[in-house]
C-alpha positions in Angstrom: 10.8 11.1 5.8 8.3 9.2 3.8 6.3 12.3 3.0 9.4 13.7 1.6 10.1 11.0 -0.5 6.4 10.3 -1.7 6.1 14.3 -2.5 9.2 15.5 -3.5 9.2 14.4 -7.3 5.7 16.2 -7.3 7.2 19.4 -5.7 9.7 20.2 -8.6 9.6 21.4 -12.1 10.3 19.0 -15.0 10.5 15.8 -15.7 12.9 15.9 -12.4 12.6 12.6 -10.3 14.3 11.5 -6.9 17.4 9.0 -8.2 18.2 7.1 -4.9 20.6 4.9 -7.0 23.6 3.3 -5.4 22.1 4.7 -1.6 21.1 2.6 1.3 18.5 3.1 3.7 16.1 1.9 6.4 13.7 2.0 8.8 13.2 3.4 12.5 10.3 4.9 14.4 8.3 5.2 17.6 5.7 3.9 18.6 3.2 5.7 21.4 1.8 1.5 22.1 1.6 -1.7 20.7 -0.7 -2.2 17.7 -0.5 1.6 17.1 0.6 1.7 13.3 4.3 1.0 13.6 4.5 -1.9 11.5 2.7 0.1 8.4 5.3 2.7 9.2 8.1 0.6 8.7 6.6 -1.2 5.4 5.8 2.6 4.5 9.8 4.1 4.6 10.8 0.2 2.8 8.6 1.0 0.1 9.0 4.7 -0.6 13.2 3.9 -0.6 12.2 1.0 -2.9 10.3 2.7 -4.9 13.1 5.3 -5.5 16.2 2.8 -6.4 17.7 2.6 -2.9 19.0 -0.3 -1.5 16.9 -1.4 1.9 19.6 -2.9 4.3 17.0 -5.2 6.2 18.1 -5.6 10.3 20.6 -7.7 11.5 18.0 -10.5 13.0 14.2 -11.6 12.4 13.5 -9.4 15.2 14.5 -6.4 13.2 14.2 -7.4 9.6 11.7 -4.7 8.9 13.4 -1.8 10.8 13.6 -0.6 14.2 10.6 0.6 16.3 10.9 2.0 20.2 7.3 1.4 21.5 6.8 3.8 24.1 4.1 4.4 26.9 2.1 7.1 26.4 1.5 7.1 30.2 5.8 7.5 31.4 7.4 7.7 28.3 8.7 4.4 29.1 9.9 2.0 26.3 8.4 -1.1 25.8 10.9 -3.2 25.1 12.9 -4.5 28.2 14.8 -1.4 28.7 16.1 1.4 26.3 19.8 0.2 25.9 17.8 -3.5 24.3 16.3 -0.9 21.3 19.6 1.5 21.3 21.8 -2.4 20.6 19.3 -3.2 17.6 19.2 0.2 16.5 23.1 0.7 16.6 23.1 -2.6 15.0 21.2 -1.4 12.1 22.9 1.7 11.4 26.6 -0.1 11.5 24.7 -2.8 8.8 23.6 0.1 6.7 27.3 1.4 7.1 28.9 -1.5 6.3 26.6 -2.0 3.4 26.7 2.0 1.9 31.0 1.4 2.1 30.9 -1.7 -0.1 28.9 0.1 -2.6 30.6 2.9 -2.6 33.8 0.9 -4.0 32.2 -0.6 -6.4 30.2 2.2 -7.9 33.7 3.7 -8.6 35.2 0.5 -10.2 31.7 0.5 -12.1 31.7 4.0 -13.7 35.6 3.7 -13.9 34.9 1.0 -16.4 32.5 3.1 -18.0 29.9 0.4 -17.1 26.9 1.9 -15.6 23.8 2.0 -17.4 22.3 4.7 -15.2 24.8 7.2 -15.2 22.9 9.7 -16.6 25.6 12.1 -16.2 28.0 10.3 -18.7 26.7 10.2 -22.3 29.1 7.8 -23.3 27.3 4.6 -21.1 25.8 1.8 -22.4 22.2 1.4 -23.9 20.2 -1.0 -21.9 17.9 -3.2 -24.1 15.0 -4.3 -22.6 13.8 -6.7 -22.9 17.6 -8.6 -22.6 18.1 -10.5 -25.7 17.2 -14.1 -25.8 20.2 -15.5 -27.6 19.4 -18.7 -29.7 
């Protein structure tokens, strides 16, 4: 996924680029051990979503505030963590978070460009100028 996101304004034509505007997204992987590269995975997927206008849900807890990772044994394929239901829980708990979060926005992106008051809908030629920088009023 993060090779897709980092290449695909590269792989079109144009002045095209990846809008991931009013989206939310985050991070899971596996691991094949500890201190294998899973962290810099995770930061990885945050950034290239960031990078591209989504909106990073974050986990439910410190313990998965960066994403998920299942760290698995290369030896038995078995996961690191106390058992595999412990990472299913904080996975599940992340994707009902980035649910819950994608549903609110999705209202109010439609009461937004209802009002005619998104600056970055491209597709209406009628929205309203951004200035930048905002104007300092006296």
């Amino acid at each position: 996924m993060s090779n897709w996101l980092t290449t695909w304004p590269n792989s079109h034509s144009g002045d095209t680029m990846l809008d991931l505007s009013w989206t939310v997204g985050d991070a899971l992987c596996t691991s094949g051990g500890y201190a294998t590269g899973a962290q810099p995975t995770l930061y990885s997927l945050q950034r290239a979503l960031q990078t591209f206008n989504a909106m990073y849900a974050g986990g439910t807890s410190w313990r998965s505030g960066t994403g998920i990772c299942a760290i698995v044994d290369g030896s038995d394929g078995a996961v690191g963590m106390e058992n595999v239901s412990e990472v299913a829980k904080y996975a599940q708990y992340l994707g009902y978070r980035v649910a819950m979060m994608a549903s609110q926005l999705k209202v109010a992106k439609a009461a937004i460009r209802a009002a005619n008051q998104d600056p970055f809908d491209y597709s209406n030629p009628d929205r309203p100028d951004i200035q930048w920088p905002p104007r300092v009023l006296p």
